[in-house]
C-alpha positions as CSV (number, residue, x, y, z in Angstrom):
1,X,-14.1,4.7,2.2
2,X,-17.4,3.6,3.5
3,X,-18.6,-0.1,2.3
4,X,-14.8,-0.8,1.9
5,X,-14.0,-3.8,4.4
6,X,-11.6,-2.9,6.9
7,X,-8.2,-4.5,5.6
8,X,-8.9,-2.4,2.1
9,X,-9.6,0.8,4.0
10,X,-6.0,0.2,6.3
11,X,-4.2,-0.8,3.1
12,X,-5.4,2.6,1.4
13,X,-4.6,4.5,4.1
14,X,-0.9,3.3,4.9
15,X,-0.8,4.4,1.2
16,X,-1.8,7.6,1.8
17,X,-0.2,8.4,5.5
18,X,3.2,7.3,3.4
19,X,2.7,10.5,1.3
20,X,2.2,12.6,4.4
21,X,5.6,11.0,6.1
22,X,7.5,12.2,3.2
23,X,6.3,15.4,2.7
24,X,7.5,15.9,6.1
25,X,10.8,14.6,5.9
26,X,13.3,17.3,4.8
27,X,13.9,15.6,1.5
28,X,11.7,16.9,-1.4
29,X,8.9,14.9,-2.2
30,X,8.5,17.1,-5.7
31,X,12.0,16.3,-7.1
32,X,11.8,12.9,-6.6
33,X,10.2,10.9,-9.8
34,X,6.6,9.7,-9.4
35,X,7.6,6.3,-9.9
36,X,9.9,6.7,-6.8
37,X,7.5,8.2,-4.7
38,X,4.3,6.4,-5.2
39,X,6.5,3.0,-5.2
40,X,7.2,3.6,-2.0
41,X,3.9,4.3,-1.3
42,X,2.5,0.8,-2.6
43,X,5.3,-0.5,-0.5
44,X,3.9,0.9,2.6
45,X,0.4,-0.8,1.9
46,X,1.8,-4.3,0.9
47,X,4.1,-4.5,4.4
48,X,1.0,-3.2,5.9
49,X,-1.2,-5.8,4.2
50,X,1.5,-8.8,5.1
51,X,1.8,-8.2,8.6
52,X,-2.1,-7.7,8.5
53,X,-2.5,-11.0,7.0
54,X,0.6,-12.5,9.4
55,X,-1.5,-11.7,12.7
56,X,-5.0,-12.1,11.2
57,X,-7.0,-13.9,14.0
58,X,-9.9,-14.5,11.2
59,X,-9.9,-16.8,8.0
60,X,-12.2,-13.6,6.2
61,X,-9.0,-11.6,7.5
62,X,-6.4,-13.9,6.1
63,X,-8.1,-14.4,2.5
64,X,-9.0,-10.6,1.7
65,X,-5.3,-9.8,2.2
66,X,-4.3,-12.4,0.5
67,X,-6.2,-11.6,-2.3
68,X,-5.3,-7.6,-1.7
69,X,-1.6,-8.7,-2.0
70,X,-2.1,-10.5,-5.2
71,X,-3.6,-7.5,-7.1
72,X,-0.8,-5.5,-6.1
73,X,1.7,-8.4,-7.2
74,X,-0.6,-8.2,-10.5
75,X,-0.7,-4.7,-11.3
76,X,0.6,-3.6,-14.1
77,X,0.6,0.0,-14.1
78,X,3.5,1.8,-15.0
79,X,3.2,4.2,-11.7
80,X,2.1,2.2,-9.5
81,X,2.5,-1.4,-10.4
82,X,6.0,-1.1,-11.0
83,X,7.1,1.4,-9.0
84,X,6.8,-0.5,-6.1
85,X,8.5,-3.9,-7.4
């Protein structure tokens, strides 16, 4: 993720550690529908990305989450757009 500014790299990566927490759990990760699991997923980077923006201590901070938040609010894919809605 180099050049990706810090709050884009976190958000990604709360995405991704979500996928290693379920396949952990003793729930199956493969009979669950791919809506279900990377909705969850998305959900895990957008209450990431709020409390990010909550505590942000810089106004750089505060409007690149904002403006994180709003393309996931946006997106329209059928996966992950709505999945997480």
């Amino acid at each position: 993720m180099y050049g990706f500014p810090a709050i884009r790299s976190a958000g990604i990566l709360s995405h991704e550690f979500m996928h290693a927490w379920m396949a952990l759990q003793p729930f199956t990760v493969d009979s669950m529908p791919n809506i279900v699991n990377e909705g969850l997923c998305e959900l895990a980077a957008v209450i990431y990305l709020r409390h990010a923006r909550e505590n942000a201590t810089k106004d750089w901070d505060f409007a690149l989450s904002e403006k994180i938040l709003l393309e996931y609010e946006q997106n329209t894919d059928p996966v992950y757009g709505v999945g997480q809605k």
